[in-house]
N, C-alpha and C positions, 0 to 999 in steps of 0.2 A: 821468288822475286825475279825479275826480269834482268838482263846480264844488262850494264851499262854500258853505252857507246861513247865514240869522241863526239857525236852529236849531243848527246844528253848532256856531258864533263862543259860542251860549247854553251849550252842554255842555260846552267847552273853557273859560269864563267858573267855571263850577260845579264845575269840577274843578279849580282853582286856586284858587278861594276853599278849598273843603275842605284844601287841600297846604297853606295857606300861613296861614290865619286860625282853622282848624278842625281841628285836627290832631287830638283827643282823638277827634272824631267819625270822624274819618277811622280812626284804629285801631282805636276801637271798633268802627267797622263791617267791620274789615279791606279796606278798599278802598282799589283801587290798578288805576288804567286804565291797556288793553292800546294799548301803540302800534300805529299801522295796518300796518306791515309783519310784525309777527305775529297780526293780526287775518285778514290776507290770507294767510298760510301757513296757518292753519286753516283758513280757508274753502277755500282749494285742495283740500287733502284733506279734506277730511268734510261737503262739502255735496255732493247726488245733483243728476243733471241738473234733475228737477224734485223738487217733494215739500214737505216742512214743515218746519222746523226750531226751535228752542229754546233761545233763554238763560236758563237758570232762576235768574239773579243778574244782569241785564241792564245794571243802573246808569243811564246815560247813553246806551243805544242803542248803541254803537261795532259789535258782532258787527250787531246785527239790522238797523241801519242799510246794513252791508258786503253783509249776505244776502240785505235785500229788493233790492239793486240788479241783485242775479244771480237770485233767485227772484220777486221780485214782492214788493209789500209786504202781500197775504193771507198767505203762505207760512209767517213769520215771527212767534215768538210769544215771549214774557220776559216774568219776575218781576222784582221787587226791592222790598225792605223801606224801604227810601227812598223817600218818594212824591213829592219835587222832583226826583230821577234818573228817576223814571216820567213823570213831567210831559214833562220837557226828550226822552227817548227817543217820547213819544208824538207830540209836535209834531216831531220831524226826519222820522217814518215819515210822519207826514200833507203835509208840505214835500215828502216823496220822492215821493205819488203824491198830489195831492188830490182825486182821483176817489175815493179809500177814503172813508167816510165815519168822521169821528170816534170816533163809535160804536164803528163796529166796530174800530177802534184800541181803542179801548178794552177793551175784551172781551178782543183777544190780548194787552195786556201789562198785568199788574195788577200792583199794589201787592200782592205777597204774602210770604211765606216759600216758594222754590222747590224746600224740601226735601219741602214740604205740597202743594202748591196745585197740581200737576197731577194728581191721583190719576186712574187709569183712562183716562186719555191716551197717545199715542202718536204718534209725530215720528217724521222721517225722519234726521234728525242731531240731537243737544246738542252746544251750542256756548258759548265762554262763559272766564271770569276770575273764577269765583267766589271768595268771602272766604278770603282765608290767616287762620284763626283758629281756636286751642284749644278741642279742645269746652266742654270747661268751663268756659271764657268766654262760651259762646253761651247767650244769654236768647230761645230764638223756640220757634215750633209747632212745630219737629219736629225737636227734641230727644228727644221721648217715641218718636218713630220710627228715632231713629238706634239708642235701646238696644235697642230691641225688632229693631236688626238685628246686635246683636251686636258692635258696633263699642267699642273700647278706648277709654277715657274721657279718652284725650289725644289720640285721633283727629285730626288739623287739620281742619276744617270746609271746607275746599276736597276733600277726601279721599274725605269723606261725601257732600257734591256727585256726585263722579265714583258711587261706589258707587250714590246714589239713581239716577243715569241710566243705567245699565245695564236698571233696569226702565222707562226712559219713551221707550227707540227701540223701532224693529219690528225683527223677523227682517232683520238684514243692514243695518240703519241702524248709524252712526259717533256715539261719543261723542268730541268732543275740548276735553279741558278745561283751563287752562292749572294745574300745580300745583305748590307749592314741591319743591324737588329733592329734600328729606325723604322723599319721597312712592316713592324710589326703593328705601328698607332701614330705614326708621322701624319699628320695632317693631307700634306700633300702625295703623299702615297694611296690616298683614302681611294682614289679611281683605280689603280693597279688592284687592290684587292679588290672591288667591287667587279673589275674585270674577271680575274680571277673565278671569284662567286660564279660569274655569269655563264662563262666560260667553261668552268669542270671543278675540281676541288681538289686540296689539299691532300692528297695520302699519305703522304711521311715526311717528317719535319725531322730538322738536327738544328743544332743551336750548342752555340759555347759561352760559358760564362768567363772564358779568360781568350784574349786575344791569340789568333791564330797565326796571325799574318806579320812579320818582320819589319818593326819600321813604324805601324802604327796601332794605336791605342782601341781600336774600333771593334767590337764586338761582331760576330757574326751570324746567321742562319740561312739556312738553306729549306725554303718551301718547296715539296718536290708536288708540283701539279699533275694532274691525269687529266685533261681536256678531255670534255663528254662524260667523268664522275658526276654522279650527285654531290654538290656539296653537304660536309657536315657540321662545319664550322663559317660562325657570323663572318663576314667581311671585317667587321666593327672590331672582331672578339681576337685576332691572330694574338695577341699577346700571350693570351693562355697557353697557346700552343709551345711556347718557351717557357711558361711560368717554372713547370717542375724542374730544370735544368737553374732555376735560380734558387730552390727549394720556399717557392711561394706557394702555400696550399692551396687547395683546390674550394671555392667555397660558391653556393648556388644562394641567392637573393632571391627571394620571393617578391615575385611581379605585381604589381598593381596597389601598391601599398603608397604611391606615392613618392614623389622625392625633393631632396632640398631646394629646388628650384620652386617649389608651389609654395615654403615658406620663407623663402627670402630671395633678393636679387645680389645672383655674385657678380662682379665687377673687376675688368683689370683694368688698369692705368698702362700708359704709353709713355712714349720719348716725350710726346709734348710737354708729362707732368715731371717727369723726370726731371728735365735740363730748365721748366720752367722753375721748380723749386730752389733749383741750387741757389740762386742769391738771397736766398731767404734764411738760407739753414748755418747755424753759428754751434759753438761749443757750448753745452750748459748755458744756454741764454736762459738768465731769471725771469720767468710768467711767460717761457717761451712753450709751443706745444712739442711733445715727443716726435720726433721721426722714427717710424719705425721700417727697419730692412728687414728682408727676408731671417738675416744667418742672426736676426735677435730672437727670433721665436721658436722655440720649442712648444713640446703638450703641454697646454695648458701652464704656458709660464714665457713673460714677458724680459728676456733680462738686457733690457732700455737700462745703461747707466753701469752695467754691472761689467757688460765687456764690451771693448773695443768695434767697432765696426765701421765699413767704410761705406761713403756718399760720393758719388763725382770724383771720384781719384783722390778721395782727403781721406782721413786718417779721423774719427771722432770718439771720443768713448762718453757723451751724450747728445747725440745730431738733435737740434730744439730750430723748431719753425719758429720767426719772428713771424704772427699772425696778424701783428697789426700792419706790418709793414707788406705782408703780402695783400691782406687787404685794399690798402689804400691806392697797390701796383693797379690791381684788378683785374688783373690776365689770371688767375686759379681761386677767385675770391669766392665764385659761385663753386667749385670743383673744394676748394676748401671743406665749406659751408655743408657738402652733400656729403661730406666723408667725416664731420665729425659729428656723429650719433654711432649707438650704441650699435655695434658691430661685433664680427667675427677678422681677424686679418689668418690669413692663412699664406706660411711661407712657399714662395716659385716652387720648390721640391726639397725632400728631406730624406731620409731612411723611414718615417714615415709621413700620414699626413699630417702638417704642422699646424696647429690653429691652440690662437688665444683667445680670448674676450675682451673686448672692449666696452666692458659695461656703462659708464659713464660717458663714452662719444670724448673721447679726450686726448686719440692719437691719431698722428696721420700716415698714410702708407708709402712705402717707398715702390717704386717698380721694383722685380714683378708681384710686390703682395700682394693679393689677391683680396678684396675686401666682401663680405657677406654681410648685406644689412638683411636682417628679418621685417618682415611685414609688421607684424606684432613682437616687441619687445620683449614679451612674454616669451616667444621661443628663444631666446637666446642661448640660455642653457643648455635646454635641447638641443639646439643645433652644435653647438659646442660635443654635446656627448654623442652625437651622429659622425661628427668626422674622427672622433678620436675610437669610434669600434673599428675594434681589428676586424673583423666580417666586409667592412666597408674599406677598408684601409687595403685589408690582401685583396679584396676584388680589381681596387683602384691599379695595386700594382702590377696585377694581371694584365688586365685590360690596355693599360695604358704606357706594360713596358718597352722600353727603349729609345721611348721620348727626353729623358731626360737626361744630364751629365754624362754620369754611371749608370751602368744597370743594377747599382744597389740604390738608389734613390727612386723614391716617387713623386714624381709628376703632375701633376693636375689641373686643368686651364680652371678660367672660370665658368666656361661654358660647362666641361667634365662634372666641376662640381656639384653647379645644377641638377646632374642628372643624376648625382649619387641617390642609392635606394635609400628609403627611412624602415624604419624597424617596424618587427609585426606585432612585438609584444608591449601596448603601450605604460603597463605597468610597470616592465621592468625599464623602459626607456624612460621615466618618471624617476623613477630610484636614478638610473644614468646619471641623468642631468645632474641632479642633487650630489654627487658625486663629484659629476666634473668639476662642477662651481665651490666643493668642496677642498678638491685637488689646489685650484690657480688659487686659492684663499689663503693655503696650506703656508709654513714656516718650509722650508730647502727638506729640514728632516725629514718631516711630514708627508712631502706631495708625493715621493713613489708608491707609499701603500698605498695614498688615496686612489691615485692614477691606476696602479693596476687593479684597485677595484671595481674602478669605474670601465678597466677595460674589459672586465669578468660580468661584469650584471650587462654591458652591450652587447658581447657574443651570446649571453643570454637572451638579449631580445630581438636579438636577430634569429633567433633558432638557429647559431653555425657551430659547427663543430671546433670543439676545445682547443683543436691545433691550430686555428686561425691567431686566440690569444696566443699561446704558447709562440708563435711564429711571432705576433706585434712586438712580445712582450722583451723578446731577446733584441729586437731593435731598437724597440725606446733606450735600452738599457745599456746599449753599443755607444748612443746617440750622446745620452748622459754622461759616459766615462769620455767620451771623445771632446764635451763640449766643459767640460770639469764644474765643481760644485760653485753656484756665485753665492756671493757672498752680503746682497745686502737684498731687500724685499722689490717688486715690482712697482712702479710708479702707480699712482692712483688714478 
């Protein structure tokens, strides 16, 4: 281990005051220093024997410090918009070689915006913990650059980071930049990896299932790029790439079988219906219709009436649409109308995917349920025993981790949904069904055999290996003890 300086005792001094006295500056600036043991896993992979390297959000020196020790302190170059993090970083690289002259310290790490300030440069590796933050929270130069690259207005600023250095390696230089786990199925991140794709591919990934960084709750990973790689993994697909580090299995869907979007249309609701509802919605109104929230649904179980849940900042433990009185408003009369038939409502996100039946068309959704009407009525079931297989369930949360709360929840839009695969086996996807609709029928006692029945004959027809169940099965069962047993049956 490297002997420590009063430089290093300074930058450790500065990064504590910010955690502890400075906190607004601290999220304002989104910064949050990389511990040395993932300082030193990036630098394993993505610095060359010899060559140049680059933190273009430097802070406090930690990366350039780690690099000039293996490269030489010429080698080594960093930004950063805080000019006491450029200070304290300039003085540990002058401590680390004092034959460099000031100067020219100076020169390689300046006080800039690193999204700006290397234009027409070129490095051997980017390296780096750039800002976890909202574009449109960010007030700097090169903002006017991120849109002129196309990038989605809720982009995280760590994202944009990764994106801008793809253009500041050479042929076959490593970008490796540390970024929130977002970064893995965020919608607007969806150009940053398609970059990426374009670009070179992924060679080594790291990812933590428990926060690394002091201060905040935020998951992490680290894509290590090779600009000019073949890629080998989808743009679409990086969630996999962390899946194992959540212990989500590994599971392959058979293509061309179709998917739930050919037999129904999913649908999310917005603010409009959200805040148009609320005067509608009363406690236990007699021949009122159910409201249904997300945190009421479970597999294949409605518990409307049984517990507590909250609308618009109130407090309900039966939220009932007056239907006539929204009716007669006529601002959600036709939005009403189109949402009560025979559907699927599937909860924003859960530990897993959450969906009931609405067989009779007899409840309405809250944002963000998600509602699934079928074409034909006749799949109801099925579609029901489609989103409740683990096959489909573990794929969802591969594909689609880090969108969601936690990275123990799954997430799902309704667009996702759409695209989930249907099964190959349609025999046993017949049994399925008959299962599911057996399970939501069920007495309390009843529904977990049926349920893990039903979730045993769907890894069956999916052809996926046993451990996908085994993996659903310990989370329904997480889900159940967390959510406790209710106590009176599902509304009709």
């Amino acid at each position: 281990m490297a002997r420590r300086t009063e430089a290093d005792e300074a930058a450790d001094a500065y990064e504590r005051h910010l955690a502890e006295h400075d906190r607004d500056r601290r999220r304002a600036q989104g910064a949050f220093y990389t511990p040395p043991e993932l300082v030193a896993w990036v630098l394993d992979r993505a610095l060359p024997a010899t060559g140049s390297v680059l933190d273009p959000a430097c802070g406090t020196g930690h990366f350039l410090v780690a690099a000039a020790r293996r490269l030489g302190v010429r080698a080594v170059h960093g930004s950063d918009l805080d000019p006491d993090a450029v200070r304290i970083a300039r003085e540990r690289l002058s401590v680390a070689d004092p034959t460099v002259p000031i100067a020219e310290i100076e020169r390689q790490v300046v006080v800039a915006d690193g999204l700006s300030a290397w234009e027409g440069r070129r490095f051997d590796a980017v390296v780096g913990n750039p800002p976890f933050l909202g574009q449109l929270r960010r007030h700097s130069a090169g903002r006017s650059e991120e849109q002129r690259r196309g990038l989605g207005a809720y982009t995280d600023t760590s994202a944009v980071f990764l994106h801008r250095a793809l253009d500041l390696v050479v042929p076959g230089g490593t970008v490796a930049l540390v970024q929130p786990i977002s970064v893995l199925a965020a919608r607007d991140a969806g150009p940053v990896r398609a970059a990426v794709a374009e670009r070179g591919a992924v060679t080594d990934f790291w990812c933590g299932d428990r926060p690394v960084f002091d201060g905040t709750p935020v998951l992490t990973c680290v894509p290590v790029v090779r600009v000019g790689a073949t890629p080998a993994t989808d743009p679409e697909r990086w969630g996999a790439l962390a899946a194992p580090a959540f212990g989500i299995p590994a599971v392959a869907l058979a293509a061309g079988t179709g998917t739930v979007g050919d037999l129904a249309t999913c649908t999310a609701d917005f603010r409009d219906q959200f805040y148009g509802l609320a005067p509608f919605v009363h406690e236990g109104l007699p021949g009122g219709v159910p409201l249904v929230t997300t945190g009421l649904i479970d597999p294949a179980e409605l518990r409307w009436g049984r517990v507590a849940t909250r609308f618009a900042r109130q407090r309900y433990d039966a939220p009932s649409v007056d239907l006539a009185a929204l009716r007669a408003d006529g601002g959600l009369a036709r939005w009403a109308d189109a949402r009560l038939v025979p559907k699927l409502l599937v909860a924003g996100q859960g530990r897993v995917i959450e969906a009931v039946a609405d067989e009779a068309g007899a409840w309405l959704p809250s944002v963000p349920v998600v509602s699934v009407v079928p074409h034909d009525p006749g799949d109801l079931w099925r579609l029901l025993a489609v989103l409740l297989a683990p096959p489909v369930v573990a794929h969802a949360a591969s594909r689609y981790l880090g969108t969601g709360l936690t990275a123990g929840s799954v997430k799902v839009s309704a667009r996702q949904l759409a695209a989930l695969p249907l099964p190959t086996d349609e025999a046993a996807w017949a049994e399925g069904a008959g299962r599911a609709r057996a399970a939501q029928h069920a007495t309390d006692g009843e529904r977990p055999a049926l349920l893990a029945a039903a979730g045993r004959v769907m890894t069956a027809a999916y052809g996926a290996d046993p451990a996908s169940y085994d993996w659903w099965w310990g989370r329904v069962r997480r889900r159940r003890d967390e959510s406790g047993a209710p106590a009176r049956s599902t509304p009709a």
